[in-house]
C-alpha positions as CSV (number, residue, x, y, z in Angstrom):
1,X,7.8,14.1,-21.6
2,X,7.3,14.8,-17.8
3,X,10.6,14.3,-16.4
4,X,10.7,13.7,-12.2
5,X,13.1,14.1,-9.7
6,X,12.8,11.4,-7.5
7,X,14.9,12.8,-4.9
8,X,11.6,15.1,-4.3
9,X,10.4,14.8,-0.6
10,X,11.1,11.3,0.8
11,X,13.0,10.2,-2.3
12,X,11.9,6.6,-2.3
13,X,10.2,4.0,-4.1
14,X,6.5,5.9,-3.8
15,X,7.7,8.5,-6.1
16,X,8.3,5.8,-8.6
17,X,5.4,3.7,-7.7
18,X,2.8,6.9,-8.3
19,X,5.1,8.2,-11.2
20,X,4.4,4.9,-13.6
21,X,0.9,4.4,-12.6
22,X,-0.2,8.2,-13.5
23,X,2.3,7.3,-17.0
24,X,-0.1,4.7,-17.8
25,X,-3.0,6.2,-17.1
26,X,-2.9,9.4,-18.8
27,X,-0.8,7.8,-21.7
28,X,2.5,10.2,-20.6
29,X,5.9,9.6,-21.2
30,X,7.8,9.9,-18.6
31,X,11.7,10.2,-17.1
32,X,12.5,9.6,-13.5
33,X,16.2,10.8,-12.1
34,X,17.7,10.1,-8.5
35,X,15.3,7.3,-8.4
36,X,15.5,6.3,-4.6
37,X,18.7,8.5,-4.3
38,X,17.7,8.8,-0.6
39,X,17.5,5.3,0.4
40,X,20.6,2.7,1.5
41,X,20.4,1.4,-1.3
42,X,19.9,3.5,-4.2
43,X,18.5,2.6,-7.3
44,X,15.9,0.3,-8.5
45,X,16.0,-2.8,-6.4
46,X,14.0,-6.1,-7.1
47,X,10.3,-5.1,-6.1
48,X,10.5,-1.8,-7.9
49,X,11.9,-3.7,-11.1
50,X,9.0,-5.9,-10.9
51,X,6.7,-3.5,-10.7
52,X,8.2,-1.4,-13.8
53,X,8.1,-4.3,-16.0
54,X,4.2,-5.5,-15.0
55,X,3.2,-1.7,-15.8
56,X,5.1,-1.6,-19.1
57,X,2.7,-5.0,-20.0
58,X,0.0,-3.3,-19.1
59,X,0.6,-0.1,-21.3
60,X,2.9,-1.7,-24.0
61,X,5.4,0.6,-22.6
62,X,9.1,1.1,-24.5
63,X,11.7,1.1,-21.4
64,X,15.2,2.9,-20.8
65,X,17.0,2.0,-17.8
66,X,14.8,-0.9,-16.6
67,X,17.8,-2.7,-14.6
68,X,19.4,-3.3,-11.1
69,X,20.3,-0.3,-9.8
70,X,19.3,1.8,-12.3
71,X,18.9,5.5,-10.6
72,X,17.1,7.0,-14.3
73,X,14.4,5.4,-16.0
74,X,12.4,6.4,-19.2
75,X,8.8,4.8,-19.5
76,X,7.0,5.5,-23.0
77,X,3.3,4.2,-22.4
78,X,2.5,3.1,-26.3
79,X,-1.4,1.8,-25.2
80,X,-3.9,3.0,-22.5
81,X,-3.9,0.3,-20.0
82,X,-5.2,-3.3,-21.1
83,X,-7.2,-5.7,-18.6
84,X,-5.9,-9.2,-18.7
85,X,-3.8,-12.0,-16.6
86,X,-0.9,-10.9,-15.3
87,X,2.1,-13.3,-13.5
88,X,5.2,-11.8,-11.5
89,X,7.5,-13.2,-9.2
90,X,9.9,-10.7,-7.4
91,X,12.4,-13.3,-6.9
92,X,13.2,-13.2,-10.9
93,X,14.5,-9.7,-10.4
94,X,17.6,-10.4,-8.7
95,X,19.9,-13.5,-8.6
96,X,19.2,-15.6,-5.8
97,X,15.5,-14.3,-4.9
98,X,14.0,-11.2,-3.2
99,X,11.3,-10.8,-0.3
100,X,10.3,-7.7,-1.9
101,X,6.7,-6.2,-0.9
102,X,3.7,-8.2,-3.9
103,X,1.5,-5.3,-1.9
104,X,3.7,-2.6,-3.1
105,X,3.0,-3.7,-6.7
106,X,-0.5,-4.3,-6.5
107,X,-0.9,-0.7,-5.2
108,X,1.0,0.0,-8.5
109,X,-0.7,-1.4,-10.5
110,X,-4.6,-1.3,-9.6
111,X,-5.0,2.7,-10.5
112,X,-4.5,1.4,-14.1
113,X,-6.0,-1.4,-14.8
114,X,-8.6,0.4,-13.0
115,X,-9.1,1.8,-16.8
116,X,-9.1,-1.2,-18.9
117,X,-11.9,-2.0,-20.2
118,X,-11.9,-5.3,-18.9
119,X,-11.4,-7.0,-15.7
120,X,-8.0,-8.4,-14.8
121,X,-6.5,-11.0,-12.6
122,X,-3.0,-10.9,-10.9
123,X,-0.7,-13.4,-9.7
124,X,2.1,-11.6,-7.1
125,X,5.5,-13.6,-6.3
126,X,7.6,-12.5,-3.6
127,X,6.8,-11.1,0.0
128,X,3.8,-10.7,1.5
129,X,4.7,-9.7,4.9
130,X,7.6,-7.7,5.3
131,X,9.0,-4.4,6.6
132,X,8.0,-0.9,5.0
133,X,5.2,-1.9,3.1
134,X,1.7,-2.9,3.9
135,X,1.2,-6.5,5.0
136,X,-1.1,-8.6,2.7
137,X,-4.4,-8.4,5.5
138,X,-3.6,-4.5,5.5
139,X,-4.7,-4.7,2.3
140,X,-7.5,-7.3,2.3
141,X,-9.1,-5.3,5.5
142,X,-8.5,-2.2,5.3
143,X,-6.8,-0.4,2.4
144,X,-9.7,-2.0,-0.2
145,X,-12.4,-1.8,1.7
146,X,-12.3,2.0,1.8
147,X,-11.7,1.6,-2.0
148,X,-15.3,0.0,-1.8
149,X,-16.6,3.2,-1.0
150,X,-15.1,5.1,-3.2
151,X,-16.6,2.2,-6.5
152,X,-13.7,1.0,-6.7
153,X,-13.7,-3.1,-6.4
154,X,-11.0,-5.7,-5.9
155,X,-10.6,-8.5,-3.6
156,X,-7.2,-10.5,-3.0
157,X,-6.2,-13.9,-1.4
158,X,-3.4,-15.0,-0.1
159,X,-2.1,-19.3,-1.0
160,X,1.5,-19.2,0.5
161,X,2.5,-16.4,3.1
162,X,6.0,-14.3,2.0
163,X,8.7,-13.2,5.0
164,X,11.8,-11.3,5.0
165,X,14.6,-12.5,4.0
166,X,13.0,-15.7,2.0
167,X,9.4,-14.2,0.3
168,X,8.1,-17.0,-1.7
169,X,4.8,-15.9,-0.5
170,X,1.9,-16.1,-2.9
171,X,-0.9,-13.9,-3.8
172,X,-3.5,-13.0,-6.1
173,X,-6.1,-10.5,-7.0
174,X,-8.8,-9.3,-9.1
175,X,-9.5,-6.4,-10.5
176,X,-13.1,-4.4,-11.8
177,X,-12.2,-2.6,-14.5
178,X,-14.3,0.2,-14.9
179,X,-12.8,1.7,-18.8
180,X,-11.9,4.8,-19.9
181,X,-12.8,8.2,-19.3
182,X,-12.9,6.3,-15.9
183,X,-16.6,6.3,-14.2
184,X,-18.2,5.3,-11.4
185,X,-15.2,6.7,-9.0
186,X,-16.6,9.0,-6.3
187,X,-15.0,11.1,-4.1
188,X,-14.2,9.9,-0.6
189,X,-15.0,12.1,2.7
190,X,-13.9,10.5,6.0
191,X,-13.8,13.2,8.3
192,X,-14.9,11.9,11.3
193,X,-14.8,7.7,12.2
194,X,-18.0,7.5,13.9
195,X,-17.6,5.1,16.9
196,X,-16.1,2.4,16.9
197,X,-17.0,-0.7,15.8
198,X,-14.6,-3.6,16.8
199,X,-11.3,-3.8,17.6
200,X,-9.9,-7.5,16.0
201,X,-7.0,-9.2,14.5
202,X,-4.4,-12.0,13.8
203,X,-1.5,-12.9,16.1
204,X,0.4,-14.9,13.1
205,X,3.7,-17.1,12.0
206,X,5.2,-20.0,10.3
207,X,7.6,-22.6,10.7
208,X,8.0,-21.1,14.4
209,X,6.8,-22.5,18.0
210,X,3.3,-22.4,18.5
211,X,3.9,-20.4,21.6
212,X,5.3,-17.5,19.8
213,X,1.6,-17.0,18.5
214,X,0.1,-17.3,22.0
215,X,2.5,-15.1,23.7
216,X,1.9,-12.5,20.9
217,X,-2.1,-13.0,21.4
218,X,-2.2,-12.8,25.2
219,X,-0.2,-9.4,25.7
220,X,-2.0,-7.9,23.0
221,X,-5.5,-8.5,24.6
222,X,-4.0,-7.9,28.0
223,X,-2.9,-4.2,27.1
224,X,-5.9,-3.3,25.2
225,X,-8.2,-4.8,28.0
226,X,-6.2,-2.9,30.3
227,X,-7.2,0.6,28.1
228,X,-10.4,-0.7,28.2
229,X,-11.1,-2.5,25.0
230,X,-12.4,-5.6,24.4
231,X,-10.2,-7.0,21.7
232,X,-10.8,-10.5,19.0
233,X,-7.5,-12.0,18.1
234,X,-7.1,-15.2,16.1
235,X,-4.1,-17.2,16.2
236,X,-3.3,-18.1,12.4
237,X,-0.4,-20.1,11.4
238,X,0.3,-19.8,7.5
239,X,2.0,-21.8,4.9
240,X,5.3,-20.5,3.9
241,X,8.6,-21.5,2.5
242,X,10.6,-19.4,5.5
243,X,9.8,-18.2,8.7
244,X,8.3,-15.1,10.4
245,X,5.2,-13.9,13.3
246,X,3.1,-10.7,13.1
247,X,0.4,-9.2,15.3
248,X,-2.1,-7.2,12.9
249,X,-4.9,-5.1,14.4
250,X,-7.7,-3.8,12.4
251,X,-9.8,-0.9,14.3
252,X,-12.8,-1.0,12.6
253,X,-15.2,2.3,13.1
254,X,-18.4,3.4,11.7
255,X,-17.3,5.3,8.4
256,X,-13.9,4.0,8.7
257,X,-10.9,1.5,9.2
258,X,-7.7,1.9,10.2
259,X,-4.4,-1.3,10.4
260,X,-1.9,-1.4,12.3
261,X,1.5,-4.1,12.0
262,X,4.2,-5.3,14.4
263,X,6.7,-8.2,12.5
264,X,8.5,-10.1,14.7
265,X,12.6,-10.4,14.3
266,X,15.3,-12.8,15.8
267,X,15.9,-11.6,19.2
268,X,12.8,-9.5,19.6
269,X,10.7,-11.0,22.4
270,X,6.7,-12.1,21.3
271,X,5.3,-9.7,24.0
272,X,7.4,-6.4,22.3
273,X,5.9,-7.7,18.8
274,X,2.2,-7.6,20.2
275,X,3.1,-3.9,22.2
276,X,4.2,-2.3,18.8
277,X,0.8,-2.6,17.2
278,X,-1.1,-1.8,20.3
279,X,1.0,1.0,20.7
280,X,0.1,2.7,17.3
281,X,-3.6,2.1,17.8
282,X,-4.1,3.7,21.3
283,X,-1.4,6.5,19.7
284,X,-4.3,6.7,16.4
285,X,-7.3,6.2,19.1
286,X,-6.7,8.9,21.3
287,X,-5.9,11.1,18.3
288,X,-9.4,11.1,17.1
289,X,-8.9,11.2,13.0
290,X,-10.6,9.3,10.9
291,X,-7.6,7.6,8.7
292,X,-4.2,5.8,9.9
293,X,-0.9,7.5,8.2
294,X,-0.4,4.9,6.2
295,X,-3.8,4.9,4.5
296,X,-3.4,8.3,3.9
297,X,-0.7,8.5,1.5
298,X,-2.3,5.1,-0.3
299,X,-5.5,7.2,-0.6
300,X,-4.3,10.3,-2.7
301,X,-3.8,8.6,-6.5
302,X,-7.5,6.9,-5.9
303,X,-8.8,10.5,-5.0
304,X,-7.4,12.1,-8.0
305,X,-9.2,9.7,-10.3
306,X,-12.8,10.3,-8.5
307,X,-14.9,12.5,-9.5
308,X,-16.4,15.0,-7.1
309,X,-14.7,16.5,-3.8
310,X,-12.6,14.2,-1.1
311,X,-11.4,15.2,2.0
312,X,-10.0,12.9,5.2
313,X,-8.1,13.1,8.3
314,X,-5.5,11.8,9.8
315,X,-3.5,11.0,12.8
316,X,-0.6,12.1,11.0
317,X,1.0,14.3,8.0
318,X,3.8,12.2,7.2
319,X,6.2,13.0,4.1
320,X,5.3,10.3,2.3
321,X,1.3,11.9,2.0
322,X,2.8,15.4,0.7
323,X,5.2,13.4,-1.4
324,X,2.9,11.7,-2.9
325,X,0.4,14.7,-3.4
326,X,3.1,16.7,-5.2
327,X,3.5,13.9,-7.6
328,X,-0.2,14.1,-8.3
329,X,0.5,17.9,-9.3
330,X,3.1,17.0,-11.4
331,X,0.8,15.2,-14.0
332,X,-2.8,16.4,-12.9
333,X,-4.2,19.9,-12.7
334,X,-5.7,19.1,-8.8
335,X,-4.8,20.6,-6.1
336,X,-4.5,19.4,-2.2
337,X,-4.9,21.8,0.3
338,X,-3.4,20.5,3.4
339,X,-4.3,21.5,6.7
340,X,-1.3,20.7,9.6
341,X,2.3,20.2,9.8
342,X,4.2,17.3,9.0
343,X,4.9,15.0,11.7
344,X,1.0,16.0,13.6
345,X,-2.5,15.3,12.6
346,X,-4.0,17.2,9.7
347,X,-7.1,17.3,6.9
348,X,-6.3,17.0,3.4
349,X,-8.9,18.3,0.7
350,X,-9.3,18.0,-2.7
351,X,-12.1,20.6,-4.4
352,X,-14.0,19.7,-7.3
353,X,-12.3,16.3,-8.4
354,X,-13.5,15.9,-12.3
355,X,-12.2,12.3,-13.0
356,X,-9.5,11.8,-15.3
């Protein structure tokens, strides 16, 4: 049994998320203590529980510890994973419903069903657009797309949109399973970006003022204009049981993409919303790497499965990558050479990547 300390590096819900997907796909039992041990709330919370459950369906999985709150968990894969339907909603976790992150789980969960011989179909409950997880166009425009390269194919669509503190949010996705030995993964190299493309995006909400959305829109455009781009923003309202606003920009270059997500809050003017998101794509721009942080760490599971060498760069080395690069080690003989310190801009390298 390979037994994790989930208090290792950032000691949150990404050393769980990798930790069960690399269970199911090598077939390895598994026990994780100080799960989330660092975070304000300890434990596994609604999201994570969801996501332990769908991956114990997926791999038949016997489960120790699969409750509220729970900092130890035992996971016993007892089938390699199997492509099928699959129907969560976050809200069942927890009395009283839960906004937590469908995008979170999806990440989970695609590296495994990845393997089954057949394709699958999911059906994500819960939110869709929230704080410390990658917004549901994040993934749609950016995060899968550079799977594309890679062979890996999934697309997702989104019914009903899911904010903090309500979720309710509805998406689904599908799947290419590719069987096992995996094949047909290759190894990713995104070194340099190439120029760049287009610069577009949403300024979004529901249930709020229309003028929230146009606010949001026109000092986005009017910052980036001033830095000399030429932005496209669409103003897209979106069903949803509660309310919330966004401005999501997608730089789009010519070997790569890169997201970036402001969420709006009570008492937090439109304009401040639309100047977070420019803000972290002139700080990306001027950088010059090819990869945003946050597509960095997402990237690292998908590169351990290819076969042949990877390497990318990034604006920056955040703890989250390295965290997620020692869990790699801990089940896989690969190793990631990092180039850079945390907290600046950095290469990461994987040498002679044989599959799984």
């Amino acid at each position: 049994m390979v037994v994790i300390d989930g208090s290792h590096g950032e000691g949150g819900g990404a050393v769980l998320r990798s930790s069960l997907s690399l269970s199911a796909i090598l077939s390895e039992p598994i026990r994780i203590d100080n799960i989330r041990i660092k975070r304000p709330n300890p434990g596994l919370q609604a999201q994570h529980l969801t996501g332990v459950r769908a991956l114990a369906q997926v791999c038949r999985a016997k489960l120790e510890g699969a409750e509220l709150g729970s900092r130890t968990l035992t996971f016993t894969p007892r089938s390699s994973p199997r492509g099928g339907e699959y129907s969560l909603d976050v809200a069942e976790a927890r009395k009283g419903g839960s906004a937590g992150a469908t995008s979170l789980i999806l990440q989970a969960l695609l590296p495994p069903l990845l393997l089954a011989d057949g394709n699958s179909r999911l059906v994500l409950r819960g939110g869709t657009h929230v704080a410390w997880s990658p917004p549901f166009h994040y993934l749609k425009m950016v995060y899968l797309p550079t799977l594309a390269l890679m062979g890996i194919h999934a697309q997702v669509d989104i019914e009903r949109w899911g904010w903090y503190p309500i979720g309710g949010g509805l998406i689904t996705a599908q799947i290419t399973g590719l069987g096992h030995p995996v094949s047909g993964i290759s190894g990713l190299e995104l070194t340099e970006r190439g120029g760049l493309k287009g610069l577009y995006g949403i300024s979004a909400l529901s249930n709020l003022p229309g003028h929230i959305a146009e606010r949001q829109k026109r000092q986005a455009e009017k910052v980036l204009r001033r830095e000399g781009f030429d932005p496209r923003i669409d103003i897209v309202d979106g069903p949803a049981k509660g309310r919330g606003s966004a401005l999501f920009l997608v730089a789009e270059f010519e070997n790569a993409r890169a997201g970036f997500t402001s969420l709006g809050r009570k008492g937090k003017p439109a304009e401040k919303v639309a100047e977070g998101a420019c803000a972290e794509f002139l700080d990306y721009y001027r950088g010059g790497a090819a990869l945003d942080q946050h597509l960095a760490d997402q990237l690292i599971l998908p590169m351990a499965l290819a076969e042949g060498d990877s390497s990318f760069t990034t604006c920056r080395i955040t703890q989250h990558l390295l965290t997620n690069i020692w869990v790699m080690e801990q089940f896989m003989r690969k190793e990631f050479v990092v180039q850079g310190q945390e907290g600046g801009p950095g290469k990461v390298t994987l040498r002679g990547g044989n599959g799984v």
